[in-house]
Every structure is written in structure tokens, then in C-alpha cells.
C-alpha positions, 0 to 999 in steps of 0.5 A, spaced: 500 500 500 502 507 499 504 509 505 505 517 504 498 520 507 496 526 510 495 531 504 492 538 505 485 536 502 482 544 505 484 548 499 481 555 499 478 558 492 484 561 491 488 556 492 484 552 487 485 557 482 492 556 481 491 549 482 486 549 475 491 552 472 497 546 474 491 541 472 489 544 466 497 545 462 498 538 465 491 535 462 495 539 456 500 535 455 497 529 456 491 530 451 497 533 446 497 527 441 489 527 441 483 533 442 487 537 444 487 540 452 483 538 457 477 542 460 479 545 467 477 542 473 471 545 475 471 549 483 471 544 489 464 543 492 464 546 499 466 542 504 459 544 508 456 542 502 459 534 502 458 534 509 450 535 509 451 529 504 455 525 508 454 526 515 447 523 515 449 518 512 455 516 516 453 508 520 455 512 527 452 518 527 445 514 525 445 512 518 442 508 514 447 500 513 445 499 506 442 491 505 447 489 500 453 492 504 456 485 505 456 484 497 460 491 497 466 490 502 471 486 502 479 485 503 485 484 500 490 479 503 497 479 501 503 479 504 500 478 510 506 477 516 503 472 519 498 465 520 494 461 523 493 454 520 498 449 517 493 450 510 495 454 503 496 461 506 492 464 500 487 459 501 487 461 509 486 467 508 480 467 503 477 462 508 479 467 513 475 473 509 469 469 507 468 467 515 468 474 517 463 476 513 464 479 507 462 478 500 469 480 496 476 479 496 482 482 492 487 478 490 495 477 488 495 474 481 502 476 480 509 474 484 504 468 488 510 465 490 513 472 494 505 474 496 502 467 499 509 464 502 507 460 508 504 453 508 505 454 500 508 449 494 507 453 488 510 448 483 509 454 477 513 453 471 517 460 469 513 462 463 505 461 467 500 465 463 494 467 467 490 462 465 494 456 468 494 460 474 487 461 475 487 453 475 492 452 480 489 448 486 489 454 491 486 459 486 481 455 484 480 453 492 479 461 494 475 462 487 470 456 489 469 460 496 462 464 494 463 471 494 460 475 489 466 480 487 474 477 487 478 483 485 485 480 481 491 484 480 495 482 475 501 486 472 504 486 466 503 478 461 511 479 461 512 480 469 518 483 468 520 491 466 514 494 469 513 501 466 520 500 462 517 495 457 510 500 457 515 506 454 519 502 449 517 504 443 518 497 440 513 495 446 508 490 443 502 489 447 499 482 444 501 478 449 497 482 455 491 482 450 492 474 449 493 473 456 488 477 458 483 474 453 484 467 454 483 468 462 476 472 462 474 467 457 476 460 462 473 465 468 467 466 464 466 459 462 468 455 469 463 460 473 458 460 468 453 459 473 455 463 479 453 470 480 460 472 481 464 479 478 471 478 477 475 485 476 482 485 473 486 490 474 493 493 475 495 495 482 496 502 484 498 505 476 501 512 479 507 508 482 508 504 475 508 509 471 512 514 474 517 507 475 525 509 476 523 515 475 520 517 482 525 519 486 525 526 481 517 525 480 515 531 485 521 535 483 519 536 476 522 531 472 518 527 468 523 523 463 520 519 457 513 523 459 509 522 451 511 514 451 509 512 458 503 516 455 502 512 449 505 506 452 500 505 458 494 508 454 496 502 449 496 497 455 490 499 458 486 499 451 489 492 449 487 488 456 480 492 454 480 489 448 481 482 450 475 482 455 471 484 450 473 480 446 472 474 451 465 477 453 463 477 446 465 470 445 462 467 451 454 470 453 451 464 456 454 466 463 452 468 469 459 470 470 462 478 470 468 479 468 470 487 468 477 490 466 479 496 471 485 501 472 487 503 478 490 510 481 493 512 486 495 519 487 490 523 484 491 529 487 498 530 485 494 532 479 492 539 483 499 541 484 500 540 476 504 533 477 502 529 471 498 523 473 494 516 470 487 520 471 490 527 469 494 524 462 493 517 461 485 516 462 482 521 458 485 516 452 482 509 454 475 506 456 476 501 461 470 498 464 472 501 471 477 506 474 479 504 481 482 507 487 486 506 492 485 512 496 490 513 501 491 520 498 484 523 499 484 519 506 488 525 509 489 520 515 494 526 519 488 529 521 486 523 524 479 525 523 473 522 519 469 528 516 476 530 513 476 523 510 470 524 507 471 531 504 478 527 501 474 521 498 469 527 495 473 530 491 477 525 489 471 522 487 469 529 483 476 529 480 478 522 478 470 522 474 472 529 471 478 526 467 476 518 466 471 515 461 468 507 463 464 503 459 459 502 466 456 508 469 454 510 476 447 511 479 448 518 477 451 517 469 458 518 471 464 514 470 464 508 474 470 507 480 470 503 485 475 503 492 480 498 490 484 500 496 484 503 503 486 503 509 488 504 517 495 501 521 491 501 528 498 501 531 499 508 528 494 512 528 490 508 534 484 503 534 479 508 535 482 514 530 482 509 524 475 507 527 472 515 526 476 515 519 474 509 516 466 511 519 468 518 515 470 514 508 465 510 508 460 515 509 462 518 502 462 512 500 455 511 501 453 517 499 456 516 492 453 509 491 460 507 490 459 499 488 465 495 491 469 497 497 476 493 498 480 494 505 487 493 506 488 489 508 486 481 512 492 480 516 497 485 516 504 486 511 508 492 514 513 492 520 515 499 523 522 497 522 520 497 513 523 491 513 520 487 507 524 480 507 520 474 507 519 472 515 520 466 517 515 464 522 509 470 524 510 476 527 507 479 533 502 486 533 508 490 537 512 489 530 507 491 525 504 497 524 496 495 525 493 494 517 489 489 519 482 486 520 485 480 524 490 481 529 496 477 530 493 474 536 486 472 532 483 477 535 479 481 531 482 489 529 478 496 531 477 497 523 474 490 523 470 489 530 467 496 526 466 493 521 463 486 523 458 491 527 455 493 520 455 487 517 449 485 523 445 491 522 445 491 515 439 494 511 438 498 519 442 503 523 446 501 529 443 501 535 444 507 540 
């Protein structure tokens, strides 16, 4: 997950004018090679005008739960630094996920053997394509549980290079629309009587398209800038191609499967720093956009108004410059959130508590349909060390991105969580 938070979302109209014009040169330079220049971001709406629509909302101060609650949320589970039983540590964790409740799961389709390590054999071939890993007795084992939504982060069909390949000029993307094709087309027809939604998408695309370039990326440099636009944008189109190609192809089915492109520091645009919502989405039509909001969480503040504001306006931002083939309830493009959360050894138990309660009142005043937390069990150590740990580690060590805690308890977030999931389609009791 992105671990830089905190921004200063509160912007005055001043402010926000001189930001219009950053994002409108940055637009500019992203749409140079098609129609020409973005229209400017239209003035933030008032942060009392989003309260009044999101405070009424918000489960703890008496708003509604909505029914369907369950099949909206769900939790990644990845790298987590500990476990509990002797079985396959993704399928551990896809039955820990399914126990507590919720009706979506987002998964690593990319690097298994690093991200799912305890209690696993994996004995994959070096050039496995995507399908064979969607027939891999553990995926299969976690896809048979009965959620109703199963996000997918799927890198690159080479899993090598990363943004270095999408910027060769003599990058060719055959091969991701290939693979891409042939495995919506297995996960079509294998579920064909399951109402279940797959979402494939990429994973936190900002920090890919910025690449080996990031350390010089807030300072202004911006190497490469056209081909990674061109290169990124031919990326998303072909594995959209090869979605519809298989929906097209395989129409008995009661399966969904939908492409989505994942951002992640949307409101870089407002200081005019190129970003994927700004240069890369006005030239594609993906199904969905995703985000993973830790930006607009603005988790500094430890409040959950303030949360609630960021979400909005990152909201109001990504739908301004993005295109889908699905919509909103409102007409708009579709996005969900593919990521967000709160390290309760941080920020303390009861402040991812408000925030969390805040984020969720934005999110249900925008009818967003899927809600990904991050994360099962938690993947970071205070230290930041990130080698593979050899048994589990204890709470004291990590920094609390979790819905159950080292000890099998369940975190704040989750105890939370787990209240709503009681009382959905009602009102938490006084």
C-alpha cells in the first residue's frame, strides 16, 4: 500500500485557482497527441456542502447500513506477516475473509510465490500465463469460496520491466491482450453459473508509471513523459480489448468479468504533477477506474469528516478526467475503492475507527459499488523491513493494517466493521 498520507485536502478558492491552472497545462500535455487540452477542473464543492451529504449518512452518527453492504466490502490479503493454520496461506486467508463476513476479496495474481509464502508449494513453471494460474489448486480453492466480487491484480503478461517495457517504443502489447483474453474467457466459462464479478486490474498505476523515475517525480522531472503516455494508454486499451473480446465470445454466463485501472495519487494532479487520471485516462475506456485512496484519506488529521471531504473530491476529480464503459447511479464514470486503509498501531484503534466511519460515509453517499480494505492480516513492520519472515510476527512489530490481529483477535477497523455487517439494511443501535 502507499504509505505517504496526510495531504492538505482544505484548499481555499484561491488556492484552487492556481491549482486549475497546474491541472489544466498538465491535462495539456497529456491530451497533446489527441483533442487537444483538457477542460479545467471545475471549483471544489464546499466542504459544508459534502458534509450535509455525508454526515447523515455516516453508520455512527445514525445512518442508514445499506442491505447489500456485505456484497460491497471486502479485503485484500497479501503479504500478510503472519498465520494461523498449517493450510495454503492464500487459501487461509480467503477462508479467513469469507468467515468474517464479507462478500469480496482482492487478490495477488502476480509474484504468488513472494505474496502467499507460508504453508505454500507453488510448483509454477517460469513462463505461467494467467490462465494456468487461475487453475492452480489454491486459486481455484479461494475462487470456489462464494463471494460475489474477487478483485485480481495482475501486472504486466511479461512480469518483468514494469513501466520500462510500457515506454519502449518497440513495446508490443499482444501478449497482455492474449493473456488477458484467454483468462476472462476460462473465468467466464468455469463460473458460468455463479453470480460472481471478477475485476482485473493493475495495482496502484501512479507508482508504475512514474517507475525509476520517482525519486525526481515531485521535483519536476518527468523523463520519457509522451511514451509512458502512449505506452500505458496502449496497455490499458489492449487488456480492454481482450475482455471484450472474451465477453463477446462467451454470453451464456452468469459470470462478470470487468477490466479496471487503478490510481493512486490523484491529487498530485492539483499541484500540476502529471498523473494516470490527469494524462493517461482521458485516452482509454476501461470498464472501471479504481482507487486506492490513501491520498484523499488525509489520515494526519486523524479525523473522519476530513476523510470524507478527501474521498469527495477525489471522487469529483478522478470522474472529471476518466471515461468507463459502466456508469454510476448518477451517469458518471464508474470507480470503485480498490484500496484503503488504517495501521491501528499508528494512528490508534479508535482514530482509524472515526476515519474509516468518515470514508465510508462518502462512500455511501456516492453509491460507490465495491469497497476493498487493506488489508486481512497485516504486511508492514515499523522497522520497513520487507524480507520474507520466517515464522509470524507479533502486533508490537507491525504497524496495525489489519482486520485480524496477530493474536486472532479481531482489529478496531474490523470489530467496526463486523458491527455493520449485523445491522445491515438498519442503523446501529444507540
Amino acid at each position: 500500500m502507499e504509505t505517504e498520507t496526510g495531504k492538505k485536502l482544505g484548499w481555499t478558492r484561491r488556492e484552487f485557482v492556481r491549482s486549475a491552472a497546474g491541472i489544466a497545462s498538465a491535462a495539456m500535455l497529456g491530451r497533446a497527441s489527441v483533442n487537444g487540452a483538457a477542460a479545467p477542473l471545475p471549483g471544489p464543492m464546499p466542504e459544508q456542502d459534502i458534509l450535509a451529504q455525508v454526515n447523515p449518512v455516516r453508520p455512527l452518527r445514525a445512518g442508514n447500513i445499506p442491505a447489500d453492504f456485505a456484497r460491497r466490502l471486502g479485503a485484500a490479503h497479501v503479504g500478510g506477516r503472519y498465520h494461523f493454520t498449517a493450510k495454503p496461506f492464500l487459501i487461509e486467508g480467503a477462508e479467513r475473509v469469507h468467515q468474517l463476513g464479507l462478500g469480496g476479496i482482492k487478490l495477488w495474481f502476480s509474484n504468488v510465490e513472494r505474496s502467499y509464502w507460508f504453508n505454500s508449494e507453488w510448483n509454477l513453471p517460469d513462463a505461467y500465463t494467467f490462465t494456468e494460474l487461475a487453475r492452480h489448486p489454491y486459486f481455484v480453492a479461494a475462487f470456489a469460496l462464494p463471494f460475489s466480487v474477487i478483485a485480481l491484480e495482475l501486472s504486466s503478461a511479461r512480469r518483468t520491466g514494469g513501466a520500462a517495457d510500457l515506454i519502449n517504443p518497440n513495446y508490443d502489447p499482444t501478449a497482455d491482450e492474449t493473456q488477458i483474453y484467454e483468462l476472462t474467457r476460462h473465468l467466464l466459462r468455469t463460473y458460468r453459473e455463479r453470480d460472481v464479478t471478477f475485476l482485473l486490474q493493475n495495482w496502484e498505476g501512479d507508482w508504475m508509471f512514474r517507475g525509476s523515475a520517482q525519486g525526481g517525480w515531485m521535483r519536476g522531472e518527468y523523463p520519457k513523459l509522451e511514451q509512458r503516455v502512449t505506452g500505458f494508454s496502449r496497455w490499458f486499451g489492449a487488456r480492454q480489448r481482450g475482455v471484450e473480446r472474451a465477453r463477446a465470445e462467451v454470453s451464456d454466463t452468469r459470470c462478470r468479468v470487468l477490466h479496471a485501472v487503478e490510481v493512486n495519487r490523484v491529487f498530485d494532479l492539483l499541484k500540476g504533477i502529471p498523473t494516470v487520471t490527469t494524462h493517461v485516462l482521458p485516452h482509454i475506456r476501461p470498464d472501471l477506474i479504481s482507487w486506492s485512496c490513501y491520498d484523499g484519506l488525509n489520515t494526519g488529521a486523524r479525523n473522519g469528516e476530513k476523510a470524507a471531504i478527501g474521498i469527495w473530491r477525489g471522487l469529483d476529480m478522478i470522474q472529471h478526467h476518466a471515461r468507463t464503459t459502466q456508469q454510476d447511479s448518477t451517469g458518471k464514470p464508474a470507480v470503485y475503492i480498490g484500496e484503503l486503509g488504517f495501521p491501528e498501531n499508528v494512528t490508534t484503534p479508535a482514530a482509524a475507527v472515526e476515519m474509516m466511519d468518515g470514508a465510508l460515509g462518502a462512500l455511501m453517499a456516492r453509491q460507490i459499488p465495491y469497497i476493498l480494505y487493506w488489508e486481512l492480516y497485516c504486511n508492514e513492520r515499523k522497522d520497513g523491513i520487507k524480507r520474507k519472515p520466517v515464522a509470524s510476527e507479533n502486533a508490537e512489530e507491525l504497524r496495525g493494517f489489519w482486520l485480524v490481529r496477530p493474536d486472532g483477535s479481531t482489529g478496531a477497523v474490523g470489530e467496526y466493521l463486523a458491527r455493520l455487517l449485523r445491522h445491515a439494511g438498519g442503523r446501529l443501535p444507540p
